[in-house]
Backbone as CSV, one residue per row, in Angstrom:
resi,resn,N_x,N_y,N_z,CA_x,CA_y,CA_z,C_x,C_y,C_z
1,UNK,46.169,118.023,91.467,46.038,116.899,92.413,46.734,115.656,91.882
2,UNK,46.206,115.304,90.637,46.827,114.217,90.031,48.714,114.167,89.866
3,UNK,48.935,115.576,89.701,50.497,115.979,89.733,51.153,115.256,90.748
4,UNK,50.360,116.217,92.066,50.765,116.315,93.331,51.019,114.896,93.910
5,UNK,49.934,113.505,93.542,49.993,112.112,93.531,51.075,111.617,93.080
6,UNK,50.931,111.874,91.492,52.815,111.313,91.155,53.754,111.550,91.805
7,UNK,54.115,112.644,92.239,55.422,112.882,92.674,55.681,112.207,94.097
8,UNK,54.274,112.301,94.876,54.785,111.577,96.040,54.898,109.858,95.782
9,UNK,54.327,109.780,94.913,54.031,108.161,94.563,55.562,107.886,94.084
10,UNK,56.617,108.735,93.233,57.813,108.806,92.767,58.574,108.727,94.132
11,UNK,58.465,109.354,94.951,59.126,109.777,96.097,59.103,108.478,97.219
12,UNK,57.861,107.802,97.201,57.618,106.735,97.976,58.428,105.761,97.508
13,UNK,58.254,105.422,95.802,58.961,104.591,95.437,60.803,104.600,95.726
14,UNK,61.366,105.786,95.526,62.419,105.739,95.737,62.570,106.001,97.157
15,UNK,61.466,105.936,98.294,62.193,105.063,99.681,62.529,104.001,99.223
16,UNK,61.726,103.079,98.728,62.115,101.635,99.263,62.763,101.334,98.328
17,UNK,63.680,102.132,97.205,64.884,101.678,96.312,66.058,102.150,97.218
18,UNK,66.095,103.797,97.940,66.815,104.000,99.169,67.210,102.905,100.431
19,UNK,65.586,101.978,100.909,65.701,101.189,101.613,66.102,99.641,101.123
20,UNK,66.195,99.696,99.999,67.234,98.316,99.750,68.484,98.293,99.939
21,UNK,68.584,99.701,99.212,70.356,100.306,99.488,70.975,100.122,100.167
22,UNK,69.987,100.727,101.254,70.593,100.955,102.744,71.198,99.222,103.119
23,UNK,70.085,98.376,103.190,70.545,97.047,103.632,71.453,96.039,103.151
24,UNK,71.791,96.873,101.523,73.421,96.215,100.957,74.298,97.236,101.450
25,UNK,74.073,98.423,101.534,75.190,99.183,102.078,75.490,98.567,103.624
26,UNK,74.825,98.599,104.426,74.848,98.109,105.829,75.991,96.884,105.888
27,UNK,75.462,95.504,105.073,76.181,94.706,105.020,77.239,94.752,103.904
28,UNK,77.511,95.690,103.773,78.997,96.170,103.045,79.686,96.611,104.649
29,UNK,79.283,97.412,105.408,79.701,98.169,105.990,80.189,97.343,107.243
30,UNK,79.608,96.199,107.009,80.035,95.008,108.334,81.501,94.883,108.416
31,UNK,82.177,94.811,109.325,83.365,94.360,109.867,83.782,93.006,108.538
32,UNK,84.602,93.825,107.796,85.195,92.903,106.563,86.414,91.582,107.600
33,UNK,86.710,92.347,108.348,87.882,91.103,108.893,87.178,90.047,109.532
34,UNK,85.616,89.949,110.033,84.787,89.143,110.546,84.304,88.134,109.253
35,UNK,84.051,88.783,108.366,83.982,88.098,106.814,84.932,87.108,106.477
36,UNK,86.633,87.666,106.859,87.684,87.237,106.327,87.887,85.586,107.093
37,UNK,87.361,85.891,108.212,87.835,84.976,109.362,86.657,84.185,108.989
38,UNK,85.260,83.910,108.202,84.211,83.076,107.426,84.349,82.263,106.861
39,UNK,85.126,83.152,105.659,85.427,82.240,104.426,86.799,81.422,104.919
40,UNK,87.557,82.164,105.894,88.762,80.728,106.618,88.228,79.625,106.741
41,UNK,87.096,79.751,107.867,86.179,78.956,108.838,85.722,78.064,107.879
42,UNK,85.309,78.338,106.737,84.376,77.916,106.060,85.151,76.845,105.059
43,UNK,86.091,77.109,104.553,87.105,76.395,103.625,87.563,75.705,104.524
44,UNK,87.740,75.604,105.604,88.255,74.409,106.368,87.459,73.668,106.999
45,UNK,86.545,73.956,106.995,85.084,73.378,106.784,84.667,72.140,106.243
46,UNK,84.909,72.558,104.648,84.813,72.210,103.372,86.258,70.862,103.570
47,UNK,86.841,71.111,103.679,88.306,70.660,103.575,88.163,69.365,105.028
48,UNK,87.293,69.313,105.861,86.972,68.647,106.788,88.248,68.846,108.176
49,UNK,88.327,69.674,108.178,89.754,70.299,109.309,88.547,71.402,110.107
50,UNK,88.763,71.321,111.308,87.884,72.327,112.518,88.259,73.557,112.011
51,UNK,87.098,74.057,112.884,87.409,75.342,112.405,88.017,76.292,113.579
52,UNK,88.289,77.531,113.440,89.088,78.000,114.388,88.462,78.988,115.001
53,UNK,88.492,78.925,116.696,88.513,80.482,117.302,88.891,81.963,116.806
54,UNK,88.053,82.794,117.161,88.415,84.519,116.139,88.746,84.827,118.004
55,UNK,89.947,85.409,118.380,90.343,85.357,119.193,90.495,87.858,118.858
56,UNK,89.952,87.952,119.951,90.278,89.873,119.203,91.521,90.167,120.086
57,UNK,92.112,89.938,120.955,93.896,90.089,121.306,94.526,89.493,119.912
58,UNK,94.119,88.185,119.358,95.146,88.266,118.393,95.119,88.970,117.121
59,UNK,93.617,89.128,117.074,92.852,90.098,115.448,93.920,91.531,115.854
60,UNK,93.546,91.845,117.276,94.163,93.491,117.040,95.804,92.986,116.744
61,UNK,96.419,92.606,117.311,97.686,92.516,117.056,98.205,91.966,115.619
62,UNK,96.763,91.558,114.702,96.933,91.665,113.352,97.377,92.638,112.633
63,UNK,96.104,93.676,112.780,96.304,95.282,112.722,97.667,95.971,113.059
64,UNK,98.055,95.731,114.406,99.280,96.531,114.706,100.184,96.105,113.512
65,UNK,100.331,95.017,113.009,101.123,94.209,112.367,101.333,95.026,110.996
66,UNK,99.742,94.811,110.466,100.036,95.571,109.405,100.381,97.077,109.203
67,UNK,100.220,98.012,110.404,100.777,98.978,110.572,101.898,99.258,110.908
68,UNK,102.639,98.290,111.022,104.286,98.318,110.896,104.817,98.268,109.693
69,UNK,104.004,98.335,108.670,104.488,98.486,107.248,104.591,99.594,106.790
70,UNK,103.675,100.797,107.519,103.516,102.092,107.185,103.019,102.325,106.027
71,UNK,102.330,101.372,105.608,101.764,101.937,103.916,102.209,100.812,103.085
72,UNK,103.475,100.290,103.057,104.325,100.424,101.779,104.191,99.084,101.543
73,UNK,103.698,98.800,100.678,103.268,97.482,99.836,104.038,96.358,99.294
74,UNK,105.297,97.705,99.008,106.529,96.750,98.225,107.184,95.901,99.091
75,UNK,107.066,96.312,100.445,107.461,95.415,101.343,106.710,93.865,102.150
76,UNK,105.759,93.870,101.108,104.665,92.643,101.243,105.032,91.467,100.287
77,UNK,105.804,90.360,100.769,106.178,89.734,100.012,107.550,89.679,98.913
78,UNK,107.203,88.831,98.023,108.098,89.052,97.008,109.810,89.294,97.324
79,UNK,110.412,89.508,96.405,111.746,89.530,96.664,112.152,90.681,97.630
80,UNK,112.034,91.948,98.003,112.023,92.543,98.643,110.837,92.535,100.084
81,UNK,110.486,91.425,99.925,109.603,91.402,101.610,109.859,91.714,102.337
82,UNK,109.302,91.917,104.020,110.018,92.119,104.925,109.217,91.623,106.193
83,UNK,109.627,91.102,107.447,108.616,91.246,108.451,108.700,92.382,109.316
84,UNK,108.179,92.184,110.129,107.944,93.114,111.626,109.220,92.173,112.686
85,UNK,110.006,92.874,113.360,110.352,91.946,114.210,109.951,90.907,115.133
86,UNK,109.928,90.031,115.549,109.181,89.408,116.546,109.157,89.588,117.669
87,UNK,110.048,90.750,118.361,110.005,91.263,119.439,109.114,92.703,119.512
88,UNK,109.037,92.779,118.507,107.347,93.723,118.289,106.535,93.326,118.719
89,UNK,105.990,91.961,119.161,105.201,91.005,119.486,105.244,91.752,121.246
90,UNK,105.634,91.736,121.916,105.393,92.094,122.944,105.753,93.326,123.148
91,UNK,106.777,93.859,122.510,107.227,95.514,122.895,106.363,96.546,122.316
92,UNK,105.577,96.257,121.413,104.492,96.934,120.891,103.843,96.817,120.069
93,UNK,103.323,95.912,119.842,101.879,95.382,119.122,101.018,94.874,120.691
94,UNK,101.348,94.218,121.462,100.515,93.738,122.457,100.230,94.815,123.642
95,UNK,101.317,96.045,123.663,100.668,96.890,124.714,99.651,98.027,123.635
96,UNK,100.026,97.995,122.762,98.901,98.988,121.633,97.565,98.726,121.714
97,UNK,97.748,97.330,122.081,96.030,96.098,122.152,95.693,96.284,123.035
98,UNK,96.451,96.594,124.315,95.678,96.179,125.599,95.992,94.257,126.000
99,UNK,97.056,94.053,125.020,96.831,91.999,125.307,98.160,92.104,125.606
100,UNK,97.901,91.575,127.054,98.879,90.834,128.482,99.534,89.902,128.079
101,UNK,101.321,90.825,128.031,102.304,90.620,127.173,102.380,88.752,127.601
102,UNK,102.444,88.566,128.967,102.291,87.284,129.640,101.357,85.974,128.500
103,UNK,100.775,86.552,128.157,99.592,85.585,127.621,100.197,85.562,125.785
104,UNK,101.129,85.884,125.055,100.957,85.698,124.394,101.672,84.116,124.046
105,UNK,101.183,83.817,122.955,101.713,82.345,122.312,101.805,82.577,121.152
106,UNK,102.412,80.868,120.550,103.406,81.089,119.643,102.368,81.265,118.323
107,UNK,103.040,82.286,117.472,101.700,82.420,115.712,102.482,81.051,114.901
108,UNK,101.737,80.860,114.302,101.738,79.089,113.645,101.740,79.575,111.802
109,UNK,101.149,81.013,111.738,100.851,81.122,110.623,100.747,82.125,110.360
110,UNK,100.479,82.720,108.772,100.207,84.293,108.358,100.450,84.562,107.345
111,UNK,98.779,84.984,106.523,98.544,85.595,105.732,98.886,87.327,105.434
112,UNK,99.501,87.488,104.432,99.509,88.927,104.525,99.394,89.629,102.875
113,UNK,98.291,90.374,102.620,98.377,90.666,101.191,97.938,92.498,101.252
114,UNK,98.324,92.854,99.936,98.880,94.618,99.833,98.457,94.235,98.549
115,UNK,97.356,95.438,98.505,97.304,95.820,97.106,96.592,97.190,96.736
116,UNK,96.503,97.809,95.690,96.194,99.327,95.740,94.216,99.579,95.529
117,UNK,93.669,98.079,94.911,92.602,98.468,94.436,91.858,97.254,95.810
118,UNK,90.837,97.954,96.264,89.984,97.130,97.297,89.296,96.360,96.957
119,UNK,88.836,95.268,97.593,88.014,94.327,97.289,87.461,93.405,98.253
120,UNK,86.599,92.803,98.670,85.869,92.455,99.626,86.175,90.993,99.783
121,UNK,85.641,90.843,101.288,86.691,89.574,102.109,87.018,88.145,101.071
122,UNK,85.792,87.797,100.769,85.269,86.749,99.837,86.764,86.397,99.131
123,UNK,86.744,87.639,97.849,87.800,88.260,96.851,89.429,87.803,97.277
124,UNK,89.304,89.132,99.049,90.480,88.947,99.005,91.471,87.440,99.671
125,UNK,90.347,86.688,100.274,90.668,85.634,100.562,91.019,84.983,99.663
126,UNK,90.599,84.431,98.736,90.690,83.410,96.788,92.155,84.353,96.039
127,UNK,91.884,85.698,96.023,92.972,86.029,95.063,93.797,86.579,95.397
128,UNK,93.929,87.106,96.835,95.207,87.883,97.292,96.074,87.107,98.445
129,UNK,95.269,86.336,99.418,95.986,86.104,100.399,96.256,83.940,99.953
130,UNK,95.513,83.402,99.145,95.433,82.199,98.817,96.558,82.301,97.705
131,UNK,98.036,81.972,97.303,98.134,82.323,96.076,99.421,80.864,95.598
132,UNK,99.447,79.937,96.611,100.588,78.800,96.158,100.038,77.617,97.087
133,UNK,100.950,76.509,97.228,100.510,75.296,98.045,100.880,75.804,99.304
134,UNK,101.816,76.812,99.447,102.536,77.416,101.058,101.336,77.699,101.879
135,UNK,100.575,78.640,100.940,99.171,79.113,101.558,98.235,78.172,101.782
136,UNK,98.282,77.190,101.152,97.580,75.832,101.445,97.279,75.400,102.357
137,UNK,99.134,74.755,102.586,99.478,74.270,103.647,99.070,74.923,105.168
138,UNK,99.055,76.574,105.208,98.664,77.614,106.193,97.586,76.980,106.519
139,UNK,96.265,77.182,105.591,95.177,77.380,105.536,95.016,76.267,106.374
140,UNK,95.427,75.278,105.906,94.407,73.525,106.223,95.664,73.106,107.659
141,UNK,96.452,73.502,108.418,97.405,73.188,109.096,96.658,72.803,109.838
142,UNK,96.958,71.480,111.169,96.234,71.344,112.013,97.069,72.262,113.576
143,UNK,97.601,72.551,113.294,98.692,73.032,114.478,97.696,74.283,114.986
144,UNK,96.936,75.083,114.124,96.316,76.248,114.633,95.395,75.840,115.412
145,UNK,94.744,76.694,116.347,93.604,76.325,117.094,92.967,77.861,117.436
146,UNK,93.650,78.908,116.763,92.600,80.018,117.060,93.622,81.293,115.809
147,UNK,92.943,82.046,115.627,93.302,82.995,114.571,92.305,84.925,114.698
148,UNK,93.632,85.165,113.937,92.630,86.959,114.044,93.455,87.401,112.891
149,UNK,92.194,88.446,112.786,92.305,89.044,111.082,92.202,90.318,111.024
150,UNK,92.570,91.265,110.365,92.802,92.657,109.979,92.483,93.001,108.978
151,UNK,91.802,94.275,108.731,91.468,94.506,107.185,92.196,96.544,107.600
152,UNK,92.997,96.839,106.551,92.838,98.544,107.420,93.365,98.917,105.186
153,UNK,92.976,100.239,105.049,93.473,101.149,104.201,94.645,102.212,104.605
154,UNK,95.107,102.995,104.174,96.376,103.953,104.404,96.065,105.038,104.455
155,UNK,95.985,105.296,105.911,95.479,107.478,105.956,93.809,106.822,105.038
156,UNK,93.034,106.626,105.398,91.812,106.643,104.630,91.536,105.860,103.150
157,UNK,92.575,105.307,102.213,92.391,104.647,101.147,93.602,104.012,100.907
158,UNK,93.596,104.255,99.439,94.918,103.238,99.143,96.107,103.241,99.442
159,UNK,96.815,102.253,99.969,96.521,100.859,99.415,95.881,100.045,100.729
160,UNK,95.355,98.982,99.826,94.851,98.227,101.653,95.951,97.006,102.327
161,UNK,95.199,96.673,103.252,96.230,95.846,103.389,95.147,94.367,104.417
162,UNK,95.235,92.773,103.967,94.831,92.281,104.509,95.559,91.168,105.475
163,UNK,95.386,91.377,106.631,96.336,90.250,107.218,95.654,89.018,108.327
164,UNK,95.855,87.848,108.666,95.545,86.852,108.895,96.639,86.271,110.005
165,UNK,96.704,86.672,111.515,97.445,85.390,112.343,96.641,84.161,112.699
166,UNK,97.888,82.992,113.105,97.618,81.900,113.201,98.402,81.682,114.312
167,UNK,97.701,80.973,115.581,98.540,80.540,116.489,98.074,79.160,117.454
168,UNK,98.477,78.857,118.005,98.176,77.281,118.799,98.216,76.934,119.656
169,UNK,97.994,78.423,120.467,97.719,79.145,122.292,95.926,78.546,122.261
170,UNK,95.933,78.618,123.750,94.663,77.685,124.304,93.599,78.935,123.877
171,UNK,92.702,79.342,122.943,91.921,79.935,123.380,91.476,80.361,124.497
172,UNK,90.774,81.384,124.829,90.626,82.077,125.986,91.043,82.460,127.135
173,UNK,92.739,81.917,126.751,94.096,81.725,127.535,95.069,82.700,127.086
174,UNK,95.048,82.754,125.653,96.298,83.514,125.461,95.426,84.963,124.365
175,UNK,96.423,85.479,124.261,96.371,86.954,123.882,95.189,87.481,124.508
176,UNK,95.283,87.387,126.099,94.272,87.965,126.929,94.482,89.598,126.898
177,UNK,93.041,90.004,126.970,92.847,91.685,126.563,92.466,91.861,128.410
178,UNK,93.039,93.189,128.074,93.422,93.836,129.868,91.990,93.831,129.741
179,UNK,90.691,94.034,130.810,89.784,94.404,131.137,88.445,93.781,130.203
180,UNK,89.631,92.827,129.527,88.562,92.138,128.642,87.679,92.614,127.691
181,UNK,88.144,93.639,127.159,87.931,94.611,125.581,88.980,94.960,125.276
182,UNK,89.690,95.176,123.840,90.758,95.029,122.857,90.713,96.615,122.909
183,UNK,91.845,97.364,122.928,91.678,98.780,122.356,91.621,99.208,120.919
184,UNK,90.727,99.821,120.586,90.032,100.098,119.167,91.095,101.289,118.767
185,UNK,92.082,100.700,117.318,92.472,101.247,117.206,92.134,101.740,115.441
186,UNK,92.387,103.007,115.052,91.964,103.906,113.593,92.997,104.412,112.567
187,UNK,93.139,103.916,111.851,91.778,103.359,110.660,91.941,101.891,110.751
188,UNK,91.090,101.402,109.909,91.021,99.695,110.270,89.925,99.021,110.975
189,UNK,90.361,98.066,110.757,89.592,96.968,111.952,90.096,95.845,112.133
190,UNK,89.476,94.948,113.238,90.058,93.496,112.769,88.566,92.656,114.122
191,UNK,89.045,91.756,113.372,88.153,90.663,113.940,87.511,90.273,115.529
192,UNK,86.525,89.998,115.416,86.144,89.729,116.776,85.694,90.760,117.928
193,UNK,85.762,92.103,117.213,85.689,92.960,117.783,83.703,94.131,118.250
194,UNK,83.219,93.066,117.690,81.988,93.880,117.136,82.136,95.599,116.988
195,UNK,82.783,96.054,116.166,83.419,96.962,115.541,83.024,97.004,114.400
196,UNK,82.294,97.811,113.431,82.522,98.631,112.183,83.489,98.982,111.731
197,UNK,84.051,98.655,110.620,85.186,99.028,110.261,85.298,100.545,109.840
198,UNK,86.525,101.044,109.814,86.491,102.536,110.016,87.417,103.285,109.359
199,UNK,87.768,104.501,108.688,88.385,105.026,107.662,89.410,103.943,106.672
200,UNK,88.785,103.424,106.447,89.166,102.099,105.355,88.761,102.788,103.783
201,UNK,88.028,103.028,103.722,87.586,103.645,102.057,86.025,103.420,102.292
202,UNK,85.528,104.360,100.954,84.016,104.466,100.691,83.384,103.306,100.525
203,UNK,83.999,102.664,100.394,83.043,100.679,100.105,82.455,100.598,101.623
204,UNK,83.293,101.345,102.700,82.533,100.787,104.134,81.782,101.799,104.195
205,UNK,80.902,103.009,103.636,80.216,103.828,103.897,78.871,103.914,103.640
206,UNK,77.870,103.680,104.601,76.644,103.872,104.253,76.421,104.997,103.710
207,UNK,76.910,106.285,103.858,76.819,107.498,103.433,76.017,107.403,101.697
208,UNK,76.678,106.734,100.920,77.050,106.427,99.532,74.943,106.178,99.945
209,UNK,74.372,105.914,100.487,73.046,105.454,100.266,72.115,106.663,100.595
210,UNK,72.662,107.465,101.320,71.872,108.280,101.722,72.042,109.752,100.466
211,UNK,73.366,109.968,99.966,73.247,110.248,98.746,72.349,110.069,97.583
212,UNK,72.578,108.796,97.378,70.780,108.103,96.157,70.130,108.649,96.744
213,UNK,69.839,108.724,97.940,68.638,109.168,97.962,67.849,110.493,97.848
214,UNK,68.921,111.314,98.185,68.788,113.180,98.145,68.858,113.231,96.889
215,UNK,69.692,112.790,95.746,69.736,112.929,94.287,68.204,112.458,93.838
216,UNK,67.673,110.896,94.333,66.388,110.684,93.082,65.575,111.510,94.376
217,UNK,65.192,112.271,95.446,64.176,112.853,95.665,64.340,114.583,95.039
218,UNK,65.776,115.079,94.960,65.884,115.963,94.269,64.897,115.905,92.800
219,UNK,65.307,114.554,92.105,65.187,114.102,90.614,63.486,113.886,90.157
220,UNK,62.611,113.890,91.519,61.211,113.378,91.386,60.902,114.527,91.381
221,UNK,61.378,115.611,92.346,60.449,116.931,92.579,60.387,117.382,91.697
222,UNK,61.549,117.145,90.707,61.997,118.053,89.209,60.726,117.600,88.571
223,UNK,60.751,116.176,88.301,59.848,115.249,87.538,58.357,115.909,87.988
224,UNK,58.312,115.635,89.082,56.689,116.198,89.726,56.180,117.610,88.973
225,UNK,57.175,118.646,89.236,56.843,119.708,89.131,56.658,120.143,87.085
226,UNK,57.579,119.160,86.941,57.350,119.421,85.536,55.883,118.792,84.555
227,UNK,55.043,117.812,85.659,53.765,117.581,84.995,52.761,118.273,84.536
């Protein structure tokens, strides 16, 4: 009897070490580009400059953006950089979205950072996409008045890629979504979308919690049975 007590008493306990899990895993699992578009909000905040509309016609057409890179990192920046054309802008990033080629306006700005090891919005805001006075200048511009953000991985992991438009179209005017929902596109995410982010890597997986938990109830029965 006394056995039989421990083990469930072991077992109880590791619910509610399971159920903490769960509620950092959960908010791991939140829409990182909603994060990204925070700590913007928030530093300009700080900086006494408004803060900006999360607009999801322009978040998805973040995404498309960074999927015109196809992966490749080396083309992020640096001496070999490259962009997307700007006639991508309407020939296909905005019909991929669902956002009414008519409605788009001009981007004012843009963050874009590639790197192989992941790291969360906070992170990649301070050390990947913040990195001279250029980005500064982005950040604190008054010309913007609404912005969208992208977070996506490659085929399921590395490398990621985080990107940030900026533009100075009227909110709720421009990068209008046909039917007034953005088309959800995979892997990735981006902002504004109340969307979960999605084959991005194991950092967005609650899964990782429900694991602990089959391992320490495996690990108690052992324990139990061995009293």
């Amino acid at each position: 009897m006394a056995k039989t007590m421990t083990m469930w008493y072991l077992l109880l306990t590791l619910s509610f070490v399971y159920a903490a899990t769960a509620d950092t895993q959960s908010k791991v699992t939140n829409n990182p580009a909603d994060k990204l578009v925070a700590a913007i909000n928030e530093n300009r905040t700080a900086h006494k400059v408004s803060t900006l509309t999360d607009n999801p016609g322009l978040a998805c057409i973040a995404l498309q953006y960074i999927k015109a890179y196809q992966g490749n990192c080396d083309a992020v920046g640096g001496p070999d950089g490259k962009k997307p054309p700007e006639s991508q802008f309407a020939e296909a990033f905005a019909p991929n979205c669902g956002v009414e080629a008519s409605t788009l306006a001009p981007i004012t700005g843009r963050f874009l950072g590639c790197q192989t090891k992941y790291v969360h919005a906070p992170e990649a805001f301070s050390e990947i996409l913040i990195r001279n006075q250029k980005s500064l200048d982005i950040l604190y511009s008054r010309n913007h008045t609404q912005l969208g953000a992208a977070v996506t991985g490659t085929d399921g992991g590395s490398p990621y890629f985080w990107c940030v438009l900026f533009s100075s179209g009227k909110p709720n005017q421009t990068f209008t979504l046909e039917g007034g929902v953005a088309k959800i596109t995979k892997p990735g995410c981006f902002s504004g979308a109340n969307d979960e982010c999605s084959g991005a890597s194991d950092h967005w997986s609650p899964l990782n919690g429900m694991w602990v938990l089959a391992t320490s109830v495996v690990l108690a029965m052992g324990f139990g049975l061995a009293l």
